[in-house]
N, C-alpha and C positions, 0 to 999 in steps of 0.2 A: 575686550580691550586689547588694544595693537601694543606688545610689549618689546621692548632694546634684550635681547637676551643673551647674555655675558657668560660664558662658559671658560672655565678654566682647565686643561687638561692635567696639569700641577694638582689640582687637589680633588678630592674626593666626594665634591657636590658641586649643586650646579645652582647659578641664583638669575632672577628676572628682574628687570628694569622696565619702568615707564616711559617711554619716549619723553616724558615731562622732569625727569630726575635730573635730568641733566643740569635744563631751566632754573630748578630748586634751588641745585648748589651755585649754579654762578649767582642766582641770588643771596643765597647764605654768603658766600665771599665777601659779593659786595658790602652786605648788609654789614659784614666783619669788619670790613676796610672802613668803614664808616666810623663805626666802634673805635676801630684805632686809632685813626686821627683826632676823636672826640677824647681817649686818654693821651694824646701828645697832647693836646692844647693844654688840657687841665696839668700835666705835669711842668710845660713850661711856666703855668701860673702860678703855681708851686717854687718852684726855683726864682722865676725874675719878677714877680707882682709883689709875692707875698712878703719878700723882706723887705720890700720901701716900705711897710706898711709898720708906723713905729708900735711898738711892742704894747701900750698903755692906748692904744686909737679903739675907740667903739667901733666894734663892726656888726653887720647885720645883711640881712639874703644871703647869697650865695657865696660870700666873702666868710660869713658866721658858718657855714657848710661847712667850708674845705680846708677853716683852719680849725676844726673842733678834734676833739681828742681822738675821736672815730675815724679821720680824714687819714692817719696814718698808724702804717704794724712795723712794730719797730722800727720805726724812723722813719720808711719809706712812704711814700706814699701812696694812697689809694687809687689814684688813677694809674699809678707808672704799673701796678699788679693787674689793674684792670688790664693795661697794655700789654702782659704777656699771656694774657687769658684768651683776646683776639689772635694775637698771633697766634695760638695755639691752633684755634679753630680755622685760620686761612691756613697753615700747615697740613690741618687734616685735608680741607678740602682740596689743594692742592695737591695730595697724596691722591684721593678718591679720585682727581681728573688723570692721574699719573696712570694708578694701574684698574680702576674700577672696582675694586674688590671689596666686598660688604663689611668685611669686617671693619673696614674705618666707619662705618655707617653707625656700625654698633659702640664702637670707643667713644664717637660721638657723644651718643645719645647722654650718658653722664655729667659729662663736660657741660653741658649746652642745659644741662637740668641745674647744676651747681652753680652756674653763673647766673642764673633764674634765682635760684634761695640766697646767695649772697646780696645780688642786686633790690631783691624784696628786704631784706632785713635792713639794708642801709635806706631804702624809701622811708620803710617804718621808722627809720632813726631823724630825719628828715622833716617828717610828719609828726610824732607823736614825739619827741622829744628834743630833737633841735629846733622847732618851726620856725625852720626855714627853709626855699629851696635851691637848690643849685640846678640851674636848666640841664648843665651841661654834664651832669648826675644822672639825670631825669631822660637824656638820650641813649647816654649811654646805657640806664636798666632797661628803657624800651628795645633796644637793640637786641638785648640778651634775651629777653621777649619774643621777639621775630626769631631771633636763631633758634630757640626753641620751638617754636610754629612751626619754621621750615622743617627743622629734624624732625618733627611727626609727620610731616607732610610729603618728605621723602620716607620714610619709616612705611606709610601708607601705600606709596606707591613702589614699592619694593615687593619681591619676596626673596626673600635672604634665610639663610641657615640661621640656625642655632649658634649665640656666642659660645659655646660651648663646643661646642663641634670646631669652629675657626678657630679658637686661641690659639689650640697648637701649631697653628700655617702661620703664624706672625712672623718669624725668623724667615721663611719664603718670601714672605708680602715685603719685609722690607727687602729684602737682597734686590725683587723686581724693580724697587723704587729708583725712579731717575732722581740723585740727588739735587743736582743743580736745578732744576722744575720747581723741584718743591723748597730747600732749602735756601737757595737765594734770596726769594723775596721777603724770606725770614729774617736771612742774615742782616737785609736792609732796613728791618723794621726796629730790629736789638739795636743797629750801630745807631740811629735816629736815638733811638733813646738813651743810651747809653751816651752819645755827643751831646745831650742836654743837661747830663751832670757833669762831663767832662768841662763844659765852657762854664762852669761855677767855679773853676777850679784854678782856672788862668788868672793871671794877674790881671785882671781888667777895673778899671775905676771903681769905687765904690758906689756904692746905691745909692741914690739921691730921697732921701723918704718924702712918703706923702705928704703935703701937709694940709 
């Protein structure tokens, strides 16, 4: 098999790429980018749906979802954390198209497993104990899904060192890193969310509730 092979003279091994890794990760991005705007929507629902919605009103589907006790930790709520979860993961990749180097491959790997067991435990809350479902719950755990697929799949098509061998290069890996590359599109993703509790905050008309 025809391998991309990525040598660093900086450090002390040498690692191999699939011509298809590349592929992987702009798919993981995107797949992320997707993800994110499916926790902007849900946190905008959060701030401007759910208070028209008078306090004593039956609710049911996805409504009964995202206002259940589970929907929020300490206060905040579950998709605006799901939002910096995404981000986290187009940051790494990001970083990975920056300088190539495995070891974001490896930092991955946990991340992109953790957001797999969180997103299963809120399904199973969903299913066996809220029943009911919230779609846009339901894209976002499948997302976390695919990120996970993808990181084995670049995982697969890799050979890459030992985490253990790399960790100590980590203060190298980042010095290489082009901030701007990778931190911009981040910055843009925090200010997005963060301007969605800001505009709760202005003096703007009251909520007109449902009725």
């Amino acid at each position: 098999m025809a391998v991309e092979t990525q040598t660093r003279s900086a450090f002390d091994y040498e690692w191999d790429y699939s011509p298809t890794v590349s592929a992987l990760f702009a798919a993981f991005t995107t797949v992320a980018i997707v993800g994110w705007l499916v926790t902007v929507v849900l946190t905008a629902i959060h701030l401007f749906a759910l208070p028209a919605i008078p306090a004593d009103a039956p609710v049911q589907g996805s409504i009964r979802v995202i206002t259940s006790q589970w929907a929020y930790v300490f206060g905040v709520p579950l998709a605006t954390l799901g939002g910096f979860y995404y981000l986290t993961t187009i940051g790494l990749a990001l970083w990975w198209f920056d300088t190539r180097h495995p070891l974001i491959i490896k930092i991955l790997t946990p991340i992109t497993a953790s957001g797999v067991a969180f997103s299963a435990y809120f399904v199973y809350l969903q299913l066996g104990v809220i029943g009911e479902i919230c779609p846009f719950c339901m894209v976002s755990a499948a997302a976390t899904v695919v990120l996970l697929g993808l990181e084995g799949a670049i995982l697969s098509k890799s050979t890459t060192p030992s985490l253990s061998s790399m960790i100590g290069d980590l203060g190298q890996v980042v010095g290489k890193m082009n901030l701007p590359v990778v931190f911009f599109p981040i910055l843009i993703g925090l200010v997005t969310l963060l301007g969605l509790f800001v505009v709760t905050l202005l003096p703007l008309p009251e909520v007109v509730p449902f009725v």
